[in-house]
CHARMM internal coordinates of N, CA and C (Angstrom, degrees):
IC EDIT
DIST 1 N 1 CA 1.4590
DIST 1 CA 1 C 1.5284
ANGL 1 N 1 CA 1 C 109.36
DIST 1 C 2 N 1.0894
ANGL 1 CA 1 C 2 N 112.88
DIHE 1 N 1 CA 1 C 2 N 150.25
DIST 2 N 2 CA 1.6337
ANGL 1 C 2 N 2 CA 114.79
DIHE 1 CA 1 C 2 N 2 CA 171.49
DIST 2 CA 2 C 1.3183
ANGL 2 N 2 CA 2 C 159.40
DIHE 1 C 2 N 2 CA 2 C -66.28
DIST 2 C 3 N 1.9116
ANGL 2 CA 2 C 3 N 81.13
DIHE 2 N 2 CA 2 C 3 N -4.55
DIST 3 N 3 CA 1.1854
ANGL 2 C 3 N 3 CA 112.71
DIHE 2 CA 2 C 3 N 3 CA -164.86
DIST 3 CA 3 C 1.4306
ANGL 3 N 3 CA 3 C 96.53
DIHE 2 C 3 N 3 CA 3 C -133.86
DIST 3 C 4 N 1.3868
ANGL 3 CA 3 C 4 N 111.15
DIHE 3 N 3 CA 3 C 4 N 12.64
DIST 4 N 4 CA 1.7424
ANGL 3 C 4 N 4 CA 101.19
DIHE 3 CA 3 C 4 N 4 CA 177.07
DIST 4 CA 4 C 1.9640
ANGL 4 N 4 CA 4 C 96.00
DIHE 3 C 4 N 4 CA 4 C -79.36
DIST 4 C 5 N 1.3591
ANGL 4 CA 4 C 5 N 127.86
DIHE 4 N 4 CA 4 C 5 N -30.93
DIST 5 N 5 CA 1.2594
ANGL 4 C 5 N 5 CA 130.71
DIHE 4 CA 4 C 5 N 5 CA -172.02
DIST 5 CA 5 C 2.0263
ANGL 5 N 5 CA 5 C 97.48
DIHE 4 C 5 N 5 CA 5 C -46.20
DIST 5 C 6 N 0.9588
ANGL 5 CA 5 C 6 N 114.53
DIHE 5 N 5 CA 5 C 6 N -27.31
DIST 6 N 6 CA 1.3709
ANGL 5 C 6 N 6 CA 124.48
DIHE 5 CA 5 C 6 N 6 CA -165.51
DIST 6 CA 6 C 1.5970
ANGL 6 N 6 CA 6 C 111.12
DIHE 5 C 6 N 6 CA 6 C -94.55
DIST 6 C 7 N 1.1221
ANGL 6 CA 6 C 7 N 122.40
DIHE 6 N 6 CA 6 C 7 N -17.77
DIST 7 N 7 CA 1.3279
ANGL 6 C 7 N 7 CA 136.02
DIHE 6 CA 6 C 7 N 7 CA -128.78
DIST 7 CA 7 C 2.1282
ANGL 7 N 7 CA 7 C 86.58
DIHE 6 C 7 N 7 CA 7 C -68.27
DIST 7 C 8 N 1.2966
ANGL 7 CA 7 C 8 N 121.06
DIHE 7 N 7 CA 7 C 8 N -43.04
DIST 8 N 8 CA 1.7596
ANGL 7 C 8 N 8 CA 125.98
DIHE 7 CA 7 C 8 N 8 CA 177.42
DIST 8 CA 8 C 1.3833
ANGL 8 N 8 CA 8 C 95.40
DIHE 7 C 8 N 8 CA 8 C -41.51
DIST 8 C 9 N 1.1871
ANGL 8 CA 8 C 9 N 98.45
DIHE 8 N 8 CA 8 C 9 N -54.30
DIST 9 N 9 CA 1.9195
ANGL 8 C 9 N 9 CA 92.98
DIHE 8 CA 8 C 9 N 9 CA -153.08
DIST 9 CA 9 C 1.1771
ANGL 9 N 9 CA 9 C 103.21
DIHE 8 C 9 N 9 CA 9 C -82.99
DIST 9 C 10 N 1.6629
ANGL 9 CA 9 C 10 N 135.60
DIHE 9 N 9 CA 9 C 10 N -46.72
DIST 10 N 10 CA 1.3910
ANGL 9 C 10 N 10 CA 112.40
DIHE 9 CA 9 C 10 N 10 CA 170.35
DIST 10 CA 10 C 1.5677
ANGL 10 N 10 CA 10 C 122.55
DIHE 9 C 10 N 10 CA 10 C -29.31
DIST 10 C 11 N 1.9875
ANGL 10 CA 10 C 11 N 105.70
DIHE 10 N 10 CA 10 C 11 N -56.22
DIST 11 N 11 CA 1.4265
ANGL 10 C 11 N 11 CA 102.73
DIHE 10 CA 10 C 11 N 11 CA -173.19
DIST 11 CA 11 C 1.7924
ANGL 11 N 11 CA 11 C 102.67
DIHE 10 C 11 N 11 CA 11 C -55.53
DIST 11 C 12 N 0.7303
ANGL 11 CA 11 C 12 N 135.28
DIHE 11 N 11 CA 11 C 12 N -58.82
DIST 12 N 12 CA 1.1377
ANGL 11 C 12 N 12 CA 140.80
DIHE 11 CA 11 C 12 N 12 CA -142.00
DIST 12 CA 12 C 1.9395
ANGL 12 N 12 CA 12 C 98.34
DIHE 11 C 12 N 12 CA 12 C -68.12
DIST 12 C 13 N 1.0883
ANGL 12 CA 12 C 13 N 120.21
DIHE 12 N 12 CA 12 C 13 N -34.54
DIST 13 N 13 CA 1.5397
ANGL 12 C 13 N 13 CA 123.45
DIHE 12 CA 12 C 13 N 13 CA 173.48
DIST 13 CA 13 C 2.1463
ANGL 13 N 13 CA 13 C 93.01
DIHE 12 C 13 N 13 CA 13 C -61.76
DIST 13 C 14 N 1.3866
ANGL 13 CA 13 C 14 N 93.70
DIHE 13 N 13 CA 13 C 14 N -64.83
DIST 14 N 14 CA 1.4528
ANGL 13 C 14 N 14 CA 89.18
DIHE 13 CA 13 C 14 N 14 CA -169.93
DIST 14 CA 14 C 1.7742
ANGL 14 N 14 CA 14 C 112.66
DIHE 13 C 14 N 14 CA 14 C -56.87
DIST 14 C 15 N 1.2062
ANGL 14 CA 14 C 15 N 119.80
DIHE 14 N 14 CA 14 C 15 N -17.06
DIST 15 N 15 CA 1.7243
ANGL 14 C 15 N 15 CA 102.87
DIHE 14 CA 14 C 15 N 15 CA 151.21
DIST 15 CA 15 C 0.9301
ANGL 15 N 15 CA 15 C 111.75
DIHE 14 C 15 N 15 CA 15 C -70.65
DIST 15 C 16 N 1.1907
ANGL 15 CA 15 C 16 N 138.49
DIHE 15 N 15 CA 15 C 16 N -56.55
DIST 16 N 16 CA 1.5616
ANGL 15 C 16 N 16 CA 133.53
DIHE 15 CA 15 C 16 N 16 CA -158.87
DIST 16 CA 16 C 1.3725
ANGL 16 N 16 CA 16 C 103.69
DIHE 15 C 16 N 16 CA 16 C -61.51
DIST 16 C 17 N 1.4835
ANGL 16 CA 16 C 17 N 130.74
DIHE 16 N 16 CA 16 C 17 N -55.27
DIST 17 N 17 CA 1.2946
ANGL 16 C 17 N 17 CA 140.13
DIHE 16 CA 16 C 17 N 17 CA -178.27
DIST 17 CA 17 C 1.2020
ANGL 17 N 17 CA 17 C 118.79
DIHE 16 C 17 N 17 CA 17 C -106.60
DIST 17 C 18 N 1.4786
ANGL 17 CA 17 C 18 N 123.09
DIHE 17 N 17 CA 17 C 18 N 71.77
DIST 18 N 18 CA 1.0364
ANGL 17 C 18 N 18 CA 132.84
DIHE 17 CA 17 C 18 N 18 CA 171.68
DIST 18 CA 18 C 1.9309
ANGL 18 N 18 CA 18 C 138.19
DIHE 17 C 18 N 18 CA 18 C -35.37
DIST 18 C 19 N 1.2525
ANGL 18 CA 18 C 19 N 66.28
DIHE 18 N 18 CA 18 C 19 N -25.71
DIST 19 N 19 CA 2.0678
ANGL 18 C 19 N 19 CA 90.46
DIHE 18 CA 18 C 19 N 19 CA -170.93
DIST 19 CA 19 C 1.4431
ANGL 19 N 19 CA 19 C 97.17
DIHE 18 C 19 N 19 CA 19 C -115.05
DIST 19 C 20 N 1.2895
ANGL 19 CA 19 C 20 N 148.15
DIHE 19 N 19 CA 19 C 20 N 27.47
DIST 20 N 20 CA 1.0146
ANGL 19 C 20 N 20 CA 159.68
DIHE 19 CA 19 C 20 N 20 CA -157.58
DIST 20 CA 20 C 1.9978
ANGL 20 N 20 CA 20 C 116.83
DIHE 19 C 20 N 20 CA 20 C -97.60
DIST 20 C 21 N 0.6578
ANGL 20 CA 20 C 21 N 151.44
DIHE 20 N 20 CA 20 C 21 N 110.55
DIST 21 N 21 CA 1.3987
ANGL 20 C 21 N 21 CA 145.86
DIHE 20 CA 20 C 21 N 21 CA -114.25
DIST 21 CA 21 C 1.4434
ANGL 21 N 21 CA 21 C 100.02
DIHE 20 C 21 N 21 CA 21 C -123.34
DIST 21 C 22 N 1.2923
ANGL 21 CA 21 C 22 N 136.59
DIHE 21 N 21 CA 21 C 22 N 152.96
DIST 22 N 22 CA 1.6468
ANGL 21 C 22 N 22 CA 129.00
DIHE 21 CA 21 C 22 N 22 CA 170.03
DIST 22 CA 22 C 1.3237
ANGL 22 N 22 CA 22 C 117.33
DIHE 21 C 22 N 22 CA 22 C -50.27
DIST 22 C 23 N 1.5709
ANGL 22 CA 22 C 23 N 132.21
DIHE 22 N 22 CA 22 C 23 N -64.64
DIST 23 N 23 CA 1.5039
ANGL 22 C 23 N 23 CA 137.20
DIHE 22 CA 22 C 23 N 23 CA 153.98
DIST 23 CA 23 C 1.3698
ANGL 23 N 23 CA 23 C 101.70
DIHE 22 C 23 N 23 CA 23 C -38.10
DIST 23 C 24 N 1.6044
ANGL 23 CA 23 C 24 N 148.40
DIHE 23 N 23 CA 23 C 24 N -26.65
DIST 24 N 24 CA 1.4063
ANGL 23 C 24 N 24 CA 122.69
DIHE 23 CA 23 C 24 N 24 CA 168.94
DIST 24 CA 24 C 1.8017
ANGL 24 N 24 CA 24 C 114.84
DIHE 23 C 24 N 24 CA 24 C -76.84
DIST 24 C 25 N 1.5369
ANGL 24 CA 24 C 25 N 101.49
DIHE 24 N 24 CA 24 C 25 N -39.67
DIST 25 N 25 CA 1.3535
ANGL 24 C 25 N 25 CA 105.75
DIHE 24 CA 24 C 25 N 25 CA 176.95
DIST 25 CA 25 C 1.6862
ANGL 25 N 25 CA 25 C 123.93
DIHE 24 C 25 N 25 CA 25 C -59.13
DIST 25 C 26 N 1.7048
ANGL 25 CA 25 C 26 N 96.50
DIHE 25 N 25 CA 25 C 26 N -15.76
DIST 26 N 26 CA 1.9938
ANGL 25 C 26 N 26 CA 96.79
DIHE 25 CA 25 C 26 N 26 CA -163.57
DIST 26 CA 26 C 1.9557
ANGL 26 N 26 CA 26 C 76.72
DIHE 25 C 26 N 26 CA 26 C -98.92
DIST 26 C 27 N 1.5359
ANGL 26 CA 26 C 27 N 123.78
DIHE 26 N 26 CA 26 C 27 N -57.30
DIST 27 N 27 CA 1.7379
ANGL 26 C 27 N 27 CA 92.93
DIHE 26 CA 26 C 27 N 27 CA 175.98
DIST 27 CA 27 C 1.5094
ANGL 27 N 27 CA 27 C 123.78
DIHE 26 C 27 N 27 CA 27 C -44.56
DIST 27 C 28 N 1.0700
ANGL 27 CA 27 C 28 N 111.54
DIHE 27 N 27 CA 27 C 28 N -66.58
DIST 28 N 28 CA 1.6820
ANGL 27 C 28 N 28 CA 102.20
DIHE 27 CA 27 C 28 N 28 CA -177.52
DIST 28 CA 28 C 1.4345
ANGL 28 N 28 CA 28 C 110.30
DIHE 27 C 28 N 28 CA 28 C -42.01
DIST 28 C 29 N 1.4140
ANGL 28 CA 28 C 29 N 134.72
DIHE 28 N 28 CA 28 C 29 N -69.83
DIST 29 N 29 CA 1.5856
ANGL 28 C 29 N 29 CA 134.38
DIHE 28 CA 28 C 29 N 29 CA 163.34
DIST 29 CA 29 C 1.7852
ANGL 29 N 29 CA 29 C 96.15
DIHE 28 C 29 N 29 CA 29 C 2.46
DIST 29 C 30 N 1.5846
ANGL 29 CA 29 C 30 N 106.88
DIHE 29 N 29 CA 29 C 30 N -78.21
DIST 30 N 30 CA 1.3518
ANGL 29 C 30 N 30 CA 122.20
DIHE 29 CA 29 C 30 N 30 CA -176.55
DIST 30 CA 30 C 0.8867
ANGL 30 N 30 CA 30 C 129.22
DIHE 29 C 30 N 30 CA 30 C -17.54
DIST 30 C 31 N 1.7875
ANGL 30 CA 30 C 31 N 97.61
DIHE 30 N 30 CA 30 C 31 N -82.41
DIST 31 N 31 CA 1.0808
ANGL 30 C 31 N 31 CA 125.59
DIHE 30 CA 30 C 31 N 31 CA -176.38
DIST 31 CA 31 C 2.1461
ANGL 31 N 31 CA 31 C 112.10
DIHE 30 C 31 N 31 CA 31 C -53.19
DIST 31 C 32 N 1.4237
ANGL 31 CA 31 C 32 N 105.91
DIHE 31 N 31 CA 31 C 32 N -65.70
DIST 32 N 32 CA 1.3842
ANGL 31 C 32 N 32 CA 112.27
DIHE 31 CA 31 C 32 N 32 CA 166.41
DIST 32 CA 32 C 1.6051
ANGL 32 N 32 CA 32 C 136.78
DIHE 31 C 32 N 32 CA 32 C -62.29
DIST 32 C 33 N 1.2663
ANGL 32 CA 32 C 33 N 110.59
DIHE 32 N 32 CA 32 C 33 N -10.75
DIST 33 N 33 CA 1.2077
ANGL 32 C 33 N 33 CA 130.44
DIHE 32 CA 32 C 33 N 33 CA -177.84
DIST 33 CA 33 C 1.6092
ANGL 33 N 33 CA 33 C 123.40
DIHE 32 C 33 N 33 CA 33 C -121.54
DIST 33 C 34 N 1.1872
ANGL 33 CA 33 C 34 N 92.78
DIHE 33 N 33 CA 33 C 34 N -22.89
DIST 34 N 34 CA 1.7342
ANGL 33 C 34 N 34 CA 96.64
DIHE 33 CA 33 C 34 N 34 CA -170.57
DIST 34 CA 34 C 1.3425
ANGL 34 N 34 CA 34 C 131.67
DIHE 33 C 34 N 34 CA 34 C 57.82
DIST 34 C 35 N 1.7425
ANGL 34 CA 34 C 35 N 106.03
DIHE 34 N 34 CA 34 C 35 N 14.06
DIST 35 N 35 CA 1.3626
ANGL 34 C 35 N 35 CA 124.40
DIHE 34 CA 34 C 35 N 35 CA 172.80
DIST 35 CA 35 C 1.4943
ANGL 35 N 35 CA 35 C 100.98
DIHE 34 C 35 N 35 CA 35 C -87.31
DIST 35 C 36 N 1.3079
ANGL 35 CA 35 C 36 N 112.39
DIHE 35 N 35 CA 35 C 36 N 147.10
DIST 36 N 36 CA 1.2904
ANGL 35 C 36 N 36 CA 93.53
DIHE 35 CA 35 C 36 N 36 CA 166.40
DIST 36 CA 36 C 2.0662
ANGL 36 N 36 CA 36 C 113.25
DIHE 35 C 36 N 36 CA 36 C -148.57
DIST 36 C 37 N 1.5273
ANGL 36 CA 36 C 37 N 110.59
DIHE 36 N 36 CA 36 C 37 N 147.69
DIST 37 N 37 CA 1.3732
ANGL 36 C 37 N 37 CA 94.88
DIHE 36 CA 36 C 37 N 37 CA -144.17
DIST 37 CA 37 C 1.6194
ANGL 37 N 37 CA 37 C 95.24
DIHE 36 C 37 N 37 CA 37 C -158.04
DIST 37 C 38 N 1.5242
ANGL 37 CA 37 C 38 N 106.84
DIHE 37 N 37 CA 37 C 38 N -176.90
DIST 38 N 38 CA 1.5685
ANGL 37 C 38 N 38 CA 90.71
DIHE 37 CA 37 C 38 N 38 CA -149.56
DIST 38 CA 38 C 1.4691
ANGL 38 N 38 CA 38 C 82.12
DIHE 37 C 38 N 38 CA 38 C -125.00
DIST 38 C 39 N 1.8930
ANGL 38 CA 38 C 39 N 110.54
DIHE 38 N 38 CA 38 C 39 N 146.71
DIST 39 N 39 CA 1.4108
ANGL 38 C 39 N 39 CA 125.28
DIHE 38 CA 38 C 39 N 39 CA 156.89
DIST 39 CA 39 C 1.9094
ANGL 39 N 39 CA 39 C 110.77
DIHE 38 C 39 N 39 CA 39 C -6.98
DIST 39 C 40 N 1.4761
ANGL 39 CA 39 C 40 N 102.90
DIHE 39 N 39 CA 39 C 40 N -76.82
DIST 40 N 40 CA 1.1553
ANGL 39 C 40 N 40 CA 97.50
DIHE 39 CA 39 C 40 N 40 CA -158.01
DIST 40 CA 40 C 1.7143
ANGL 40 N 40 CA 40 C 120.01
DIHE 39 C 40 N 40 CA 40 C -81.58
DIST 40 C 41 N 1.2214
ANGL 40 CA 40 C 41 N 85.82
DIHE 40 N 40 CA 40 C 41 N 4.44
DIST 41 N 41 CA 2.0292
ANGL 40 C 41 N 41 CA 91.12
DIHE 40 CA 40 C 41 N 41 CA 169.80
DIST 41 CA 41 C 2.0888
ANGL 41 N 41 CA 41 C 96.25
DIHE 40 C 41 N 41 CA 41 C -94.86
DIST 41 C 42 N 1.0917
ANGL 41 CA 41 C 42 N 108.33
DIHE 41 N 41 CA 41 C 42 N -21.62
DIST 42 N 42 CA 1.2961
ANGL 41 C 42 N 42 CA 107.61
DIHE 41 CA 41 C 42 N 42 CA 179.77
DIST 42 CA 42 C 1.6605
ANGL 42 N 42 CA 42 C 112.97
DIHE 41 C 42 N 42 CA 42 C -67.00
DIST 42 C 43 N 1.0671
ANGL 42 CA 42 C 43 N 94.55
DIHE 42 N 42 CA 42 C 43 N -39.09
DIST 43 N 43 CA 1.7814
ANGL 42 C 43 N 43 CA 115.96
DIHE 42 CA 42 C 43 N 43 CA -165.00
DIST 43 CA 43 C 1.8607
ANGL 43 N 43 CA 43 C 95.81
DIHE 42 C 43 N 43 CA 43 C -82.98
DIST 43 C 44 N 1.3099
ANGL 43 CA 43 C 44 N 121.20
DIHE 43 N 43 CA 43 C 44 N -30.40
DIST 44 N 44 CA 1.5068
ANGL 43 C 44 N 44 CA 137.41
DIHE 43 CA 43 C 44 N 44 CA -166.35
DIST 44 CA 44 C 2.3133
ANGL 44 N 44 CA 44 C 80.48
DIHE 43 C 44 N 44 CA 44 C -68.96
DIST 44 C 45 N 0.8751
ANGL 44 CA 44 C 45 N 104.72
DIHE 44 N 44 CA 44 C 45 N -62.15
DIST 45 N 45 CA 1.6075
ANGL 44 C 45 N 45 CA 143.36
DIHE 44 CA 44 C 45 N 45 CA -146.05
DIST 45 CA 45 C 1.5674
ANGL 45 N 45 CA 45 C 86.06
DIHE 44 C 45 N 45 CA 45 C -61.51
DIST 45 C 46 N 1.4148
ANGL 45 CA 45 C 46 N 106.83
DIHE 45 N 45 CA 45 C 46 N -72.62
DIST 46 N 46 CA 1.4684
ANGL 45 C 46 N 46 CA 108.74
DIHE 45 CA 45 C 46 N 46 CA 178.66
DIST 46 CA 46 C 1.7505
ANGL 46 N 46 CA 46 C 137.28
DIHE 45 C 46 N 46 CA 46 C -51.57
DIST 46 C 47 N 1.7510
ANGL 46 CA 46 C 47 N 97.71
DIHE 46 N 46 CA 46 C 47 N -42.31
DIST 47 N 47 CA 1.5461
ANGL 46 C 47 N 47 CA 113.72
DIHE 46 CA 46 C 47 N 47 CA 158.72
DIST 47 CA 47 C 1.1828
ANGL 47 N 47 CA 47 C 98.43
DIHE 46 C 47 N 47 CA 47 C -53.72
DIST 47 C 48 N 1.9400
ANGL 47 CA 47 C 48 N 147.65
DIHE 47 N 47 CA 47 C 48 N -89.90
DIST 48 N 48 CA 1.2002
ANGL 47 C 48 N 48 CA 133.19
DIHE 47 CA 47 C 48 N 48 CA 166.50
DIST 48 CA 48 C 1.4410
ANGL 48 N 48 CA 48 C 118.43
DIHE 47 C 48 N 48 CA 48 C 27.27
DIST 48 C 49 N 1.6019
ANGL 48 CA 48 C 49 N 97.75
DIHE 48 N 48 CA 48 C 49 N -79.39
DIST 49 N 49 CA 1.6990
ANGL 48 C 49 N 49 CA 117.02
DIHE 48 CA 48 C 49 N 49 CA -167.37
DIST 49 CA 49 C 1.7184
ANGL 49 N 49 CA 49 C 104.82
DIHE 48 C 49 N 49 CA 49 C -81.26
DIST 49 C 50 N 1.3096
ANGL 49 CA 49 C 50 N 134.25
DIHE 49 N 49 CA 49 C 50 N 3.46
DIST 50 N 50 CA 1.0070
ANGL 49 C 50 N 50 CA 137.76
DIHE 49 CA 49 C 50 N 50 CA -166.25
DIST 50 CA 50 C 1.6772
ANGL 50 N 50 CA 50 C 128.97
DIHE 49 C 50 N 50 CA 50 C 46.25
DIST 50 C 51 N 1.2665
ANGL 50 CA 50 C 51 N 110.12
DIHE 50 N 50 CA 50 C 51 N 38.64
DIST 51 N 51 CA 1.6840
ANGL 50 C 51 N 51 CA 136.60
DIHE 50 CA 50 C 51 N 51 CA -176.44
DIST 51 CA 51 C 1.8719
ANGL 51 N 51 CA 51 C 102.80
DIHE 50 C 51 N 51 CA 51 C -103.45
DIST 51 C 52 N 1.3519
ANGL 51 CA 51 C 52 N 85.11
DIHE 51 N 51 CA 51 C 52 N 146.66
DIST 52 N 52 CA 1.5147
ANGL 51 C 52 N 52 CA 91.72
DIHE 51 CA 51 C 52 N 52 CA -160.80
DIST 52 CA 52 C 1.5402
ANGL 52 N 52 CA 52 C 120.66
DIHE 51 C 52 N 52 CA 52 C -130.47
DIST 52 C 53 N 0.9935
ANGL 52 CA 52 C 53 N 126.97
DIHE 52 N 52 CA 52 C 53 N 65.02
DIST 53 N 53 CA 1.3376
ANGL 52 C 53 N 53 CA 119.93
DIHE 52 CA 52 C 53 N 53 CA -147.56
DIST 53 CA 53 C 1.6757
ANGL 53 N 53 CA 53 C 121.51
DIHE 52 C 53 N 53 CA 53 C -86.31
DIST 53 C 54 N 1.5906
ANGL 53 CA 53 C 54 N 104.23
DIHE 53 N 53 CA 53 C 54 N 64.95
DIST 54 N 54 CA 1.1903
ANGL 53 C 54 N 54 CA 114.81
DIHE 53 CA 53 C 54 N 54 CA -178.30
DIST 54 CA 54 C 1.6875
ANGL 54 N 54 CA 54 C 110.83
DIHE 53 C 54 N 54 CA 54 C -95.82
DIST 54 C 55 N 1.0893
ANGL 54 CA 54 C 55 N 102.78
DIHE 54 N 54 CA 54 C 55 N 153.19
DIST 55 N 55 CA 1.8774
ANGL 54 C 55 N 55 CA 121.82
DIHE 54 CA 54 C 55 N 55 CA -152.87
DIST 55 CA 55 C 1.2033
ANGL 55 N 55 CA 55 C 75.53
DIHE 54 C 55 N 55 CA 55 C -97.57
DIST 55 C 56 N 1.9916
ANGL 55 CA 55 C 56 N 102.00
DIHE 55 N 55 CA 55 C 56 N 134.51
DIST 56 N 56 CA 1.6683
ANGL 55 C 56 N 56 CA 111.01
DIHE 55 CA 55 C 56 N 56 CA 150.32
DIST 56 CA 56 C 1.4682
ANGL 56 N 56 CA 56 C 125.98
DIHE 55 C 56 N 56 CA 56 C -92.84
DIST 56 C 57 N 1.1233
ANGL 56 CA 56 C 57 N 123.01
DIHE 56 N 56 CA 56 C 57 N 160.13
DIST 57 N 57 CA 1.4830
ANGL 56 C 57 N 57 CA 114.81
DIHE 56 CA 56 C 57 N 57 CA 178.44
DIST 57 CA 57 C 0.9298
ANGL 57 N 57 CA 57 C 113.04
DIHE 56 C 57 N 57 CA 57 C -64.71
DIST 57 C 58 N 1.2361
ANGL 57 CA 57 C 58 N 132.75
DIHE 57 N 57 CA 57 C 58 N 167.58
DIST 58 N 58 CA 1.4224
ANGL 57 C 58 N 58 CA 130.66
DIHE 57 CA 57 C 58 N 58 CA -179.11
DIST 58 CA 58 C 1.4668
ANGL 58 N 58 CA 58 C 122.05
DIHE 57 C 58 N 58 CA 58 C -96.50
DIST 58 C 59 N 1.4570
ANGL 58 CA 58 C 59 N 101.49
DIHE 58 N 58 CA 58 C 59 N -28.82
DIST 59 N 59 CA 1.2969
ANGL 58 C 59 N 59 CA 128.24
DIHE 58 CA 58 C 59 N 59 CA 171.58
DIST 59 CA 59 C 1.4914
ANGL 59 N 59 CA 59 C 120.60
DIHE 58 C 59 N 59 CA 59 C -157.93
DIST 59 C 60 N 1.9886
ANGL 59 CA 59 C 60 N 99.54
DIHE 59 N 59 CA 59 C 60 N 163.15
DIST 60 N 60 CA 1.6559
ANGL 59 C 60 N 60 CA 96.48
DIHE 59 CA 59 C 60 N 60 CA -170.72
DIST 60 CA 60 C 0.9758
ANGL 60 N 60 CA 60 C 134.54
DIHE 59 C 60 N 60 CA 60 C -78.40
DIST 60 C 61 N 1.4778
ANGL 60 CA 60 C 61 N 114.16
DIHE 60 N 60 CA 60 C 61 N 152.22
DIST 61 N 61 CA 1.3464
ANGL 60 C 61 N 61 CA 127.14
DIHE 60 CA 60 C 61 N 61 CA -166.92
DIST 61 CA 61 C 1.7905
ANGL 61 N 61 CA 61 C 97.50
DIHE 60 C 61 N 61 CA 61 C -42.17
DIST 61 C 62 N 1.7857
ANGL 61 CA 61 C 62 N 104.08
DIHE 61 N 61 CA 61 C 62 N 162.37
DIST 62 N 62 CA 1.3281
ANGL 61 C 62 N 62 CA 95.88
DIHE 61 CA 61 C 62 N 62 CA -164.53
DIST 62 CA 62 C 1.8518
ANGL 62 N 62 CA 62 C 97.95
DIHE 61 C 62 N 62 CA 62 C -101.68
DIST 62 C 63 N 1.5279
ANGL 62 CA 62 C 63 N 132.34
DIHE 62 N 62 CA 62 C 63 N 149.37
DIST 63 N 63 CA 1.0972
ANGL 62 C 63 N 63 CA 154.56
DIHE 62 CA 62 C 63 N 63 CA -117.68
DIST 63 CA 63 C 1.8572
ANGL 63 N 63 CA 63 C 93.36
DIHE 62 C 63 N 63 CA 63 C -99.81
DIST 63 C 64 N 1.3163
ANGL 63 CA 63 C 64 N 102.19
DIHE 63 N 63 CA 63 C 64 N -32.39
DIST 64 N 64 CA 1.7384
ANGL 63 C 64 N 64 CA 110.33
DIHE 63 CA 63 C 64 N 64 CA -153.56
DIST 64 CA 64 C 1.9406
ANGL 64 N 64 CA 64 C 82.08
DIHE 63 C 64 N 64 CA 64 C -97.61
DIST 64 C 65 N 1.2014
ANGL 64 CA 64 C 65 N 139.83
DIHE 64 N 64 CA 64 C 65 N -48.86
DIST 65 N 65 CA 1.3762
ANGL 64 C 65 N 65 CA 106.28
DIHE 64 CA 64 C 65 N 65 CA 163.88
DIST 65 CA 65 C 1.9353
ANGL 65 N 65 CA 65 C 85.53
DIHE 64 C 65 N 65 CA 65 C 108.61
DIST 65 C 66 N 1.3030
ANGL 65 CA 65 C 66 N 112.67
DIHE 65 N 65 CA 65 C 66 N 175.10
DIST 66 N 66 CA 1.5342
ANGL 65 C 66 N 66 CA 115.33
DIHE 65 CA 65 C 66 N 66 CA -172.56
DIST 66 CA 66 C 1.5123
ANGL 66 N 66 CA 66 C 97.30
DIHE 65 C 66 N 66 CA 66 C -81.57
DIST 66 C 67 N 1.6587
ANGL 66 CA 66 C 67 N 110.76
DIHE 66 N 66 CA 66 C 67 N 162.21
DIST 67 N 67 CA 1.3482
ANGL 66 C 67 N 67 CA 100.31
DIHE 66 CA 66 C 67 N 67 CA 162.41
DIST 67 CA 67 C 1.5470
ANGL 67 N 67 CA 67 C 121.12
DIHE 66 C 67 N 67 CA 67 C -126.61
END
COOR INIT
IC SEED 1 N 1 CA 1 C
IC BUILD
């Protein structure tokens, strides 16, 4: 893959920035790397490595339910 050459520093953004988004991971890539590459080869890249970058809620679901 093309992006395995990278594979330290990706992890290492995704500690630092935990909440960090695919379009944040392919700018920084960019910006710090001068590689530059698209969401869904990023997202291809990460499944690979078995990383998952799903958003938690922030808070709980609400009590009263749809109406």
């Amino acid at each position: 893959m093309m992006l395995a050459p990278h594979r330290e520093f990706l992890e290492a953004v995704g500690c630092d920035k935990p909440d960090i988004t695919l379009q944040g991971l392919c700018d920084q890539l960019g910006a710090e790397r001068g590689v530059k590459t698209y969401t869904s080869v990023m997202s291809r890249f990460l499944r690979h490595l078995g990383v998952t970058l799903k958003k938690r809620r922030s808070s709980r679901a609400s009590k009263t339910g749809l109406t």
